[in-house]
N, C-alpha and C positions, 0 to 999 in steps of 0.2 A: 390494256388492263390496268385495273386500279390497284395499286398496293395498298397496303394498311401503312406503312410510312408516307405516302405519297398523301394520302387522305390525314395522316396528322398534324401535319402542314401547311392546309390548304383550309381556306376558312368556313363558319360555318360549325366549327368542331362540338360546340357542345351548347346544349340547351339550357338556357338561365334556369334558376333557381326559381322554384314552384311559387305562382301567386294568389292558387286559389284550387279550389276541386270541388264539384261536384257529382254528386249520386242521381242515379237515375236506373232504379227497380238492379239488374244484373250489371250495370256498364259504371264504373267509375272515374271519372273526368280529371286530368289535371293540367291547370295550364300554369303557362310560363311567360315571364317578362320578354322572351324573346319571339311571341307566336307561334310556337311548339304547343301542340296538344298532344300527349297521352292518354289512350281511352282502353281502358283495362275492361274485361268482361269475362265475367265468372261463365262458362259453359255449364259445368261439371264440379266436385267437390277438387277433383283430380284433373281439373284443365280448366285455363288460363288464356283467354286470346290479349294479345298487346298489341295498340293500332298505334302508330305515328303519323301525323301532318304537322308540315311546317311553315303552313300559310293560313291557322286558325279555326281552319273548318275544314269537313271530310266531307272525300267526295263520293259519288254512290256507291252503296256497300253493295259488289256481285262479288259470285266468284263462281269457277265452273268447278272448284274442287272438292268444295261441302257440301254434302249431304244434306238434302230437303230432310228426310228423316234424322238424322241425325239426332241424337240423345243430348236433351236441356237441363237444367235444374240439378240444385244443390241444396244439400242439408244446413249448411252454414254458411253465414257471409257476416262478418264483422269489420268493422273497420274504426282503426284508433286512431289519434295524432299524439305525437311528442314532438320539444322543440325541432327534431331532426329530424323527422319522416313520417309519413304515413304508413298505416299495416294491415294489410286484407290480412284475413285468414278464414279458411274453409275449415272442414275437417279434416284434409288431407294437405295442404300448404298453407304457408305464412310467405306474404311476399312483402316485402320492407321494400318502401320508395322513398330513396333521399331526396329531403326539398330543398338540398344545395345544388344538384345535377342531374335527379331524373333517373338517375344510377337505380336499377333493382339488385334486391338478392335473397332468395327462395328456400324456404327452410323445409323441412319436414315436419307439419304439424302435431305429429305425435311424440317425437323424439326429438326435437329442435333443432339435431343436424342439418348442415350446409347441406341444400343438393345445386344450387346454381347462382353462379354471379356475377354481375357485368364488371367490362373491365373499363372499358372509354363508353360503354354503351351503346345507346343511339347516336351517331351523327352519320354528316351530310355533308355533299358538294353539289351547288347546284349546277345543270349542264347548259350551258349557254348556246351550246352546238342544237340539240336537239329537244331541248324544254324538260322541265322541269327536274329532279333531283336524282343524285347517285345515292342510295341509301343504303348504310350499313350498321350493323350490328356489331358488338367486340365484345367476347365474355372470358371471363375467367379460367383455364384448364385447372381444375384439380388433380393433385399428387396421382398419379398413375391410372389416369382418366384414358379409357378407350371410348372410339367411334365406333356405329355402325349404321348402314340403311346406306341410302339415295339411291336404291333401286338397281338397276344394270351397270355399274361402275365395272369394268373387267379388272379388277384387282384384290389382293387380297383381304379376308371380312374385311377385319380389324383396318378401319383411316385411320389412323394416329400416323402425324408426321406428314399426311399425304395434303393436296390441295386440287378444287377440283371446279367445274363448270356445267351448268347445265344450260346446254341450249341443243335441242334435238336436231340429229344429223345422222344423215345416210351416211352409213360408216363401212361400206364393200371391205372385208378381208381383215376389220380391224383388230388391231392386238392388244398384248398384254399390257395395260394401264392407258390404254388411246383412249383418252376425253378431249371432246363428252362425244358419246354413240346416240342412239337411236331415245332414250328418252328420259326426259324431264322428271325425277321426281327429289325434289327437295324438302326430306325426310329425313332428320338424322337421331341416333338414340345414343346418348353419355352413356356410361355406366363409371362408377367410382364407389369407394368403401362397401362393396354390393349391392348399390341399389342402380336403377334407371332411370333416367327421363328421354322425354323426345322433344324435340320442337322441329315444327312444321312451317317453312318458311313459303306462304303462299303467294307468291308474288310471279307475276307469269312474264316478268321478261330474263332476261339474261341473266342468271345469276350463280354465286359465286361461292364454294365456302373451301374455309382454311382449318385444317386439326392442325393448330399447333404446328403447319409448315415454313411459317414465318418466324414465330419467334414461340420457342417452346412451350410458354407458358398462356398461349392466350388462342381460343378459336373464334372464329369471327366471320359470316357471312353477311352478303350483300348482293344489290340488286342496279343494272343498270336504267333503271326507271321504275315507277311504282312508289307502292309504300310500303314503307316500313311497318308490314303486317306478318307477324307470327304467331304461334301456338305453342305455350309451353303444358307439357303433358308430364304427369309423375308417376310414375309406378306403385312402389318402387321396384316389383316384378316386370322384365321385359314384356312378359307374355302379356301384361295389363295395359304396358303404352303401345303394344300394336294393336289392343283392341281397340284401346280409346282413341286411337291414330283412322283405324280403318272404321271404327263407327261415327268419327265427324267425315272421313271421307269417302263413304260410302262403303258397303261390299257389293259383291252380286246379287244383280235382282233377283235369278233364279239360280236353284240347283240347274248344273248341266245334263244334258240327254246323257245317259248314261253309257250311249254308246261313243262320246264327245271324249271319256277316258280311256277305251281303249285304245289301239294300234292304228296309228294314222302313216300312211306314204303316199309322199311328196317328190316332183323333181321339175325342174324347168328344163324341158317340159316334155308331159305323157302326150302325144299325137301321133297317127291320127286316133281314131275310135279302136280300129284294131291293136293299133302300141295298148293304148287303156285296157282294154280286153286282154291281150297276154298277160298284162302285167297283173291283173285280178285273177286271172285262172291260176298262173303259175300258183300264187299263195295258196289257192283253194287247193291245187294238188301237191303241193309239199305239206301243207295243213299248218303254215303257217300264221296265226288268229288276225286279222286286221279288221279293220272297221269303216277307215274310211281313204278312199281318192281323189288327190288332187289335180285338179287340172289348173297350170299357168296361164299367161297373157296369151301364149299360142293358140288355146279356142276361141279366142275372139276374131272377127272380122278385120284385121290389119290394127290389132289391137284395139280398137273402140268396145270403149266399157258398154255391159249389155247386150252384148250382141254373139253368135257365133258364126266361124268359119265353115257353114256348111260343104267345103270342101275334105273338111276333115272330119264336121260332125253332119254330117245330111240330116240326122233325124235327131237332134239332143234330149228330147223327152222320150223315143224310147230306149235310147241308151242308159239314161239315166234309170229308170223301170227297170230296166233288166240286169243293172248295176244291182239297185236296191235287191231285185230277187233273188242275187246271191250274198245279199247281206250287207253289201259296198254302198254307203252315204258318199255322195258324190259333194266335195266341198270344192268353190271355185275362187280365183282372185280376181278383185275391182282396186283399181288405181284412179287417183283423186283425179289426173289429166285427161280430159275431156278433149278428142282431137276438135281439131278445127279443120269443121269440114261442111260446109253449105247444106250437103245431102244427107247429114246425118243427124236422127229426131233427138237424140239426148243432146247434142250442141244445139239443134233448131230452138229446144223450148227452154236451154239456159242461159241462149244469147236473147230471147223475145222476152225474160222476165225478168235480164238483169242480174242473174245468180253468179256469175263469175267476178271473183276479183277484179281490182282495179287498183293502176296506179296512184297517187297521190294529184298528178296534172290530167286527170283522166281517162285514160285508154286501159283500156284490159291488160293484167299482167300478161304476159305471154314466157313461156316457156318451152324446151324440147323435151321431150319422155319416151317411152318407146313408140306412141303412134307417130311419133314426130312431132311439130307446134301444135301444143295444147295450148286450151285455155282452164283457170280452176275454178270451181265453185266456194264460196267463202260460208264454208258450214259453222261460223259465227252467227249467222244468220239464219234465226229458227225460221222462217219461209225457205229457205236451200234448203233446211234438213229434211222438211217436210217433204221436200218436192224429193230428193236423193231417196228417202226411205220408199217411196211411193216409186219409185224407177226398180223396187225388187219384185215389182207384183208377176213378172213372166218367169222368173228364173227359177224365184219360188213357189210360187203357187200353182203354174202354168206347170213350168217343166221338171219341177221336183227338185230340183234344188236342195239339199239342207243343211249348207254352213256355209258363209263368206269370208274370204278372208282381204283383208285389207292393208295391202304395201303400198311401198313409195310414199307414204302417206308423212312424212315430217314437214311439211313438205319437200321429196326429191324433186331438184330440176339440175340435167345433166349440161357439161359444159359449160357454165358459169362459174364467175366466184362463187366461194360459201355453198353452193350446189342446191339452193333452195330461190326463194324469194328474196327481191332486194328490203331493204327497210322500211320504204315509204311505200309499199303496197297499204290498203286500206283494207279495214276488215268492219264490219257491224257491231259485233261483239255484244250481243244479243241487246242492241240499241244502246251502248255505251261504245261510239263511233274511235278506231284508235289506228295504230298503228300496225305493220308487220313484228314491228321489234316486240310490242307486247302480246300479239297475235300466234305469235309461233309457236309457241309451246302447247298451244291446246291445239292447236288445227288439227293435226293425227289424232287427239282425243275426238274433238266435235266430227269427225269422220266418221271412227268407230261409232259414235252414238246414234249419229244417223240411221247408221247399215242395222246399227240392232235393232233400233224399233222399226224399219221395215225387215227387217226379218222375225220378231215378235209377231208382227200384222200380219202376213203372209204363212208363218209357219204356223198359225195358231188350229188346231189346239196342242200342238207339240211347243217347244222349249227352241228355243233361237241360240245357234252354236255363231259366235264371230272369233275371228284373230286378228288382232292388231299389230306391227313393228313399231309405230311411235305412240307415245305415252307421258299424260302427265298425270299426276298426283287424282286421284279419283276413278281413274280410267276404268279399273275393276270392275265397275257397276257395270257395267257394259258386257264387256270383253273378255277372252284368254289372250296371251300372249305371248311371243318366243324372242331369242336375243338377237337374232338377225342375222347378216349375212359373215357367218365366223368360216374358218380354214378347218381344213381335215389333217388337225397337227396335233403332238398329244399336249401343247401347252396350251392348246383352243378346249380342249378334254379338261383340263384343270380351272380353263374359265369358267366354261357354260357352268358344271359346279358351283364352284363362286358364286355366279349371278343369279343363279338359279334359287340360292340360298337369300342371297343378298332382295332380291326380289320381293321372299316370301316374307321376310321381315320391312319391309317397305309397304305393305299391304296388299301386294298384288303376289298373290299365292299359284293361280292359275296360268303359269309359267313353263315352259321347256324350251331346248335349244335345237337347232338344227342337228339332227343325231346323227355323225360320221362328217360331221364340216361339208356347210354348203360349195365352198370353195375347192379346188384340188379334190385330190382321189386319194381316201384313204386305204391302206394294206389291212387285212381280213382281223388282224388282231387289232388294230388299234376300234376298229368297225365294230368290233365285238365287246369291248372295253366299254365304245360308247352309248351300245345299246344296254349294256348290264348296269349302267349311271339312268340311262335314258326314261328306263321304265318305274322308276322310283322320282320320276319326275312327276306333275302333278297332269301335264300336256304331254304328250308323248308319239313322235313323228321324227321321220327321218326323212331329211331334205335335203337335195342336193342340186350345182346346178349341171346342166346339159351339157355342158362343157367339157368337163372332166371325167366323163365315161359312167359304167351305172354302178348303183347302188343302193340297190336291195338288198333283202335279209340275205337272198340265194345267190347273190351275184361274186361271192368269195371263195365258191366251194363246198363240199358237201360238211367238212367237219366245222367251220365258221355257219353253215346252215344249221347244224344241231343244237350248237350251243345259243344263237339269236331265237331259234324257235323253244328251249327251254326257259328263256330269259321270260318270252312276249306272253309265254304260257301262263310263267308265275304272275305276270302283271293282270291275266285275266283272273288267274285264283283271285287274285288280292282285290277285285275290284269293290267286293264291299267294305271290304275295310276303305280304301280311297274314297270310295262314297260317302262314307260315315264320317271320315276326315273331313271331307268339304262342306258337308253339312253343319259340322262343328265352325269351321271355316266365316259359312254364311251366317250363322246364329249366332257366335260367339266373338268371331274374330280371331280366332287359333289358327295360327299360320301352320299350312299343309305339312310345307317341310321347315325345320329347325336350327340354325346353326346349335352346334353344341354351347354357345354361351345361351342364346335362348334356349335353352333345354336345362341348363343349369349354372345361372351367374352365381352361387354360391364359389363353384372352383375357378380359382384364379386359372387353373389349367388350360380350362376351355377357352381364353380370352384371344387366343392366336391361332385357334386351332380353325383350318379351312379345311379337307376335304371332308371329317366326317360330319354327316346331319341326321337329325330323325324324321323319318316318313310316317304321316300320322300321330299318334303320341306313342308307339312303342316300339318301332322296327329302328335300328341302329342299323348307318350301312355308309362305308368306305368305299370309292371306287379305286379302281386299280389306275392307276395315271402315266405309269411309266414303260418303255416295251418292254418284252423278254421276263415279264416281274413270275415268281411262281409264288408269289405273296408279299406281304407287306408288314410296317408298321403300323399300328393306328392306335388309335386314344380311346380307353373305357369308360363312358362315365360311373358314376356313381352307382355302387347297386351290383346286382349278377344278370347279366346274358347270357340268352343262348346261342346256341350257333345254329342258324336258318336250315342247314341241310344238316347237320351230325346230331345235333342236338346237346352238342357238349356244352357245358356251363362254366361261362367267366368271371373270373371275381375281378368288377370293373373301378375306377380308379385310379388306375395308370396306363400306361403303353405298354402294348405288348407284340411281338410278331404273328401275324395269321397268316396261314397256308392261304393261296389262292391261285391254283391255275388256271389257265385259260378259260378254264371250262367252270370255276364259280369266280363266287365276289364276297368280300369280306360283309355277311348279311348276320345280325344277331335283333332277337325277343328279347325284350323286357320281361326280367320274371315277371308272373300273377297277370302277366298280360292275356285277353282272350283275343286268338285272330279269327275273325270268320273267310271264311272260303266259300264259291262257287266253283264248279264246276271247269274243265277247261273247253272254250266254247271256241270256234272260230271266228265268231262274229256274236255282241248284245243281242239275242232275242234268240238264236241259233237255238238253242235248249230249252226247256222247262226246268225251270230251278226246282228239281223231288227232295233233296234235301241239304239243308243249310250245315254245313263241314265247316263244325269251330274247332279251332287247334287252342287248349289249355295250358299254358305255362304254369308247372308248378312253382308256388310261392309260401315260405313258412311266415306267415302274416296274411296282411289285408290289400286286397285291390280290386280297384272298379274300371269297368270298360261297359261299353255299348256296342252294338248296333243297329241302324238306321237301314233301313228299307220302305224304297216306294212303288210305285207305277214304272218307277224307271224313266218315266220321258212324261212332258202334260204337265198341267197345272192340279190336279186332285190333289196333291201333299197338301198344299194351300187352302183345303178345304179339313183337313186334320186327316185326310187318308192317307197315314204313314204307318209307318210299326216301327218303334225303338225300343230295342230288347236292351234294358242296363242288367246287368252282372257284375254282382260282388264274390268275390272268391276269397274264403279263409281257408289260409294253408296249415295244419298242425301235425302232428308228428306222428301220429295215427289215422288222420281223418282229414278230409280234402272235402270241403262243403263248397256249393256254387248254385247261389242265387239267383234267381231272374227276378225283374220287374218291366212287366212290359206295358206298352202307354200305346194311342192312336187308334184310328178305325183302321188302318189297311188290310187286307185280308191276305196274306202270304200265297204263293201257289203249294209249296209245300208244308207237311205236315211232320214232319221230324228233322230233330235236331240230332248229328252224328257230334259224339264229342271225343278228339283224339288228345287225351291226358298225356303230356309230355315231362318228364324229369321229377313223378311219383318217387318220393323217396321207401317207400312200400311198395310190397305185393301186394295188389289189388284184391281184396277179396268181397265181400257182401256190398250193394249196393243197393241204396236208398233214392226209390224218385216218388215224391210228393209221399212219403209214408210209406211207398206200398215196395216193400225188400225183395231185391232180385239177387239171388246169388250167381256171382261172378268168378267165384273162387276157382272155377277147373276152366276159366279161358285166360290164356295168356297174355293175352293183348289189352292194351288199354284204352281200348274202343269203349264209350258209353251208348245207348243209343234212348231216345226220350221223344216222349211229345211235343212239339214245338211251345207249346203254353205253359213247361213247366217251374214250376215256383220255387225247389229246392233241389238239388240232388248231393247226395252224401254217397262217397263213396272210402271204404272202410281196408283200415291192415288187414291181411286175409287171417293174422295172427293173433287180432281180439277176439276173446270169447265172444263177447255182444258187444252189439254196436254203441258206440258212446251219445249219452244222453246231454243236453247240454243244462 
């Protein structure tokens, strides 16, 4: 590894003083007496790309992480000179280049505040061993400058102080701060004097960054080959650089099948057909909600992807039928190793076209994996991907099929150093011919993208569900994802957490962990702790591996059975709100779930605080992390909450102690917040939604909430048949009024809206829907009940003469 003292030393350090610059429409050119080019490019008013070469010209511009779609154009672009520097400015930054060294430093164009500054800058070591340069960046730390992002890190939010690596690795059993895991995303967000930025360091080989682990005052990342290509992004709101983060690198193409958020169970592995069969009835007769079943490498044919063990499965298409007819989506795994096997047609037609990798002196990489010597396909190569996607046409189309999920995919290979691929394997790279070293980070990406558009193709006219373990920067568009193979320990309880969070501010929102540790046998409480986190995940599955004995909801006992079947209940209530979350999600870029600094960088409080986050924008929720806890401490932000189950109200702002035994979870509402509720269903489509159950937080003030409803699974939203009901609620000291505005063609199945009024600081009495005055005054309950269409409802002190006019 390179140190930053080691690279100051070492020549090459810094790039002569600017000899000239030119413009060209968005991109601004600067070169140097040394053959150093800087090429600055306006994206956005509020983003910045900076490209470096140090041999005078660039080489082709790809990348697998930006988004075709992607959002261009800005309101402003100026640029001045004085004897000392050049100075873009937007409407949103001012970027000062010194023309002694190249040096930037990034103002806030409205208030002229510092938000970022180089420190040694750009330089460079060129690599004699393996061609071309070691590239890095050095910036400036500001006075009590916190990190966050880079995706799956297992450590605490807040990097300050920490130092880290991205290069994707099967990481079996990994623990608390093992870098790097499972996957690449080199994303990171400052925050200092309250404001944010991000920068996005795209570079796809090995790379490296420093908060200030080296030497306090300075972070600094870098790359073991590539260029010196980044994205700086400015807030100065968090919630702004993850949009603007997740809208250069894409989001989800589609809303998920909305049965893709309920209750999923996983184990290595369910066989034969009868194991899967017990294990879907049992839930049907405890009635506890699942949605979908896993099957592992066990249904394949001696593990060869594509194929099944008709020893265990005889007939897999009407298994799979008779799955669906009790509600159970049958989701399977594909592994990127391809056995090597003469007889076998997925090897036949990837050795006859050339699709597997290769060494650098020619012969096919070869590897062991579970079928034994594999050979890989190099899904750098849009011909692999095509042929890969097209290899889903039986599984799904044929035999019903509907979600893939995709491991070992960093690439694992067992028994080796490093446990992947050597260096000099070769890769296509979509006709920009390279190496493994720069290859590797996206291969588990160019996997998932395959599998998804043969499963778009196959599943159509439904919505394509995939899961990924490896992952770079962009991945999202594609895929969900979970953090891999973690232990059933409660400090693995405290990771998933973390990463889960840490994820959703990285842009990839569509995230859960293996629920009760893939590894080991957890005890019925810790099981139950981690399904009560689980379900306020945005993925939600419990996996385990075969090893370790079972574990299911029911496999603890009847009183751990109670409380897992309350938990997976509420996750079904909740599902439209989750839905509306993702929706926001896709449209917006509002990451699902929150660290409490992204929820409110105002309080310095929030800057350290890991377990609590917010689920959608209004639910606050704590898990329990420790055994034997009968509650806990946790952190309030800003504002009053209620309490999920009591309803009691907190006045939030500091820490405070909450009851929580076994049997709840510290869960609290956003006043003025509105929750919609369904129904509790065992499985998506089980019921007919007759009526939509919105729960009301009293608020003395003003607030807005929605929700978003569709088809539920298909492409029609995308035709405008959806329904988004927005609601504004003003709270007053008499009078509780609650707006609709509703937008979309989709036609709901049901016709009324129940609304259960919570923390009314009055008795209920006269209510007002669209004009027309119901008296309420002799029922005691704060049940409303209305037309689904309606536009206003006032509901009144039962102690005013008449109703207040506004």
């Amino acid at each position: 590894m390179i140190l930053n003292t080691e690279l100051e030393h070492k020549g090459n350090l810094f790039p002569n003083k600017i000899v000239s610059f030119k413009k060209d429409v968005d991109k601004i050119y600067f070169y140097t007496a040394n053959n150093v080019v800087l090429q600055v490019t306006v994206i956005r008013d509020s983003v910045l790309r900076f490209r470096f070469t140090t041999v005078g010209s660039f080489s082709r511009d790809f990348s697998y992480a930006i988004s075709s779609q992607a959002s261009r154009g800005y309101n402003q672009l100026d640029i001045t000179e004085t004897t000392e520097s050049y100075e873009i400015s937007t409407s949103k930054i001012i970027c000062v280049i010194s023309k002694k060294d190249l040096k930037t430093v990034l103002y806030d164009a409205v208030d002229k505040t510092l938000i970022c500054q180089d420190e040694l800058g750009f330089h460079w070591e060129e690599s004699y061993e393996l061609g071309g340069d070691i590239v890095k960046m050095s910036k400036h730390s500001e006075t009590s400058e916190s990190f966050y992002g880079l995706g799956d890190k297992p450590c605490q939010n807040n990097l300050k102080g920490k130092r880290f690596e991205n290069w994707v690795t099967d990481s079996y059993a990994f623990g608390k701060d093992t870098d790097p895991i499972y996957k690449a995303i080199p994303f990171y967000i400052g925050l200092h004097s309250k404001k944010s930025y991000g920068i996005f360091f795209d570079n796809t080989f090995k790379t490296y960054f420093d908060f200030c682990h080296e030497r306090r005052s300075v972070t600094s990342f870098w790359a073991m080959g590539g260029e010196m290509n980044y994205y700086f992004i400015y807030g100065p709101e968090m919630n702004d650089v993850i949009a603007n983060y997740t809208d250069l690198t894409g989001r989800p193409k589609h809303l998920p099948p909305l049965w893709a958020l309920g209750y999923h169970q996983c184990k290595w592995s369910y066989f034969p057909e009868a194991k899967v069969k017990e294990v879907t009835q049992k839930f049907r007769e405890l009635k506890i909600p699942c949605d979908a079943i896993y099957l592992d490498i066990d249904y394949m044919d001696g593990f060869r992807c594509f194929t099944w063990n008709k020893d265990y499965f005889p007939d897999p298409k009407r298994m799979v039928a008779e799955l669906a007819d009790d509600g159970f989506k049958t989701i399977v795994i594909i592994d990127p190793g391809i056995k090597i096997d003469p007889d076998y047609w997925v090897f036949q037609e990837g050795l006859e076209n050339k699709y597997f990798c290769k060494r650098a002196d020619g012969p096919y990489v070869k590897g062991k994996v579970w079928p034994g010597e594999c050979y890989f396909p190099d899904f750098t190569n849009p011909k692999v991907r095509e042929w890969w996607a097209d290899l889903f046409k039986e599984l799904i189309e044929e035999i019903g099929v509907k979600g893939v999920w995709n491991d070992m995919n960093e690439p694992a290979v067992m028994d080796v150093p490093g446990k992947s691929f050597p260096d000099d394997v070769r890769h296509n790279y979509d006709g920009s011919n390279c190496s493994h070293r720069k290859a590797h980070n996206v291969y588990g990406m160019q996997m998932a993208r395959a599998t998804y558009h043969g499963l778009k193709k196959f599943s159509y006219p439904k919505r394509p569900f995939v899961i990924t373990r490896a992952a770079y920067s962009g991945t999202q568009r594609y895929t969900s994802t979970w953090t891999g193979d973690n232990v059933a320990t409660w400090e693995h309880l405290q990771i998933a957490n973390a990463q889960a969070q840490r994820m959703s501010l990285s842009g990839f929102s569509f995230v859960g962990s293996d629920i009760g540790g893939f590894a080991e046998q957890p005890n019925g409480e810790l099981y139950a702790r981690w399904i009560q986190l689980g379900v306020f995940h945005p993925f939600c599955r419990t996996h385990s591996s075969g090893d370790h004995g079972d574990q299911e909801p029911y496999a603890f006992g009847t009183n751990i059975t109670d409380i897992v079947r309350k938990f997976i209940e509420i996750r079904y209530q909740l599902l439209p709100y989750l839905y509306t979350a993702f929706w926001k999600y896709i449209e917006e870029g509002v990451p699902i779930i929150k660290s409490l600094v992204v929820y409110d960088q105002e309080d310095q409080q929030t800057y350290f605080r890991n377990d609590e986050f917010i689920y959608g924008e209004s639910i606050l929720v704590c898990p329990i992390v420790e055994p034997n806890s009968k509650g806990r401490r946790m952190y309030f932000p800003n504002g009053k909450w209620y309490n999920f189950f009591n309803n009691e109200l907190i006045e939030g702002g500091e820490e405070k102690w909450v009851d929580a035994d076994i049997d709840t979870l510290p869960v609290f509402v956003k006043e003025g917040a509105i929750i919609p509720k369904y129904p509790i269903q065992q499985y998506v489509g089980e019921l007919e939604i007759t009526e939509l159950k919105i729960d009301v937080y009293y608020k003395l003030g003003k607030e807005s909430s929605m929700v978003y409803e569709d088809g539920q699974d298909g492409y029609d939203y995308m035709k405008g048949r959806y329904s988004i009901r927005n609601f504004n609620l003003v709270g007053k000291e008499d009078v509780l009024i609650i707006q609709q505005f509703k937008s979309g063609k989709f036609t709901t199945s049901y016709e009324i809206i129940e609304l259960n009024i919570i923390g009314l600081p009055f008795e209920k009495g006269i209510v007002e829907v669209d004009n027309e005055i119901i008296d309420y005054s002799a029922i005691q309950s704060n049940i409303v009940r209305a037309r689904k269409d309606f536009t206003e409802i006032r509901i009144y002190n039962k102690y005013c003469e008449i109703p207040l006019k506004e």
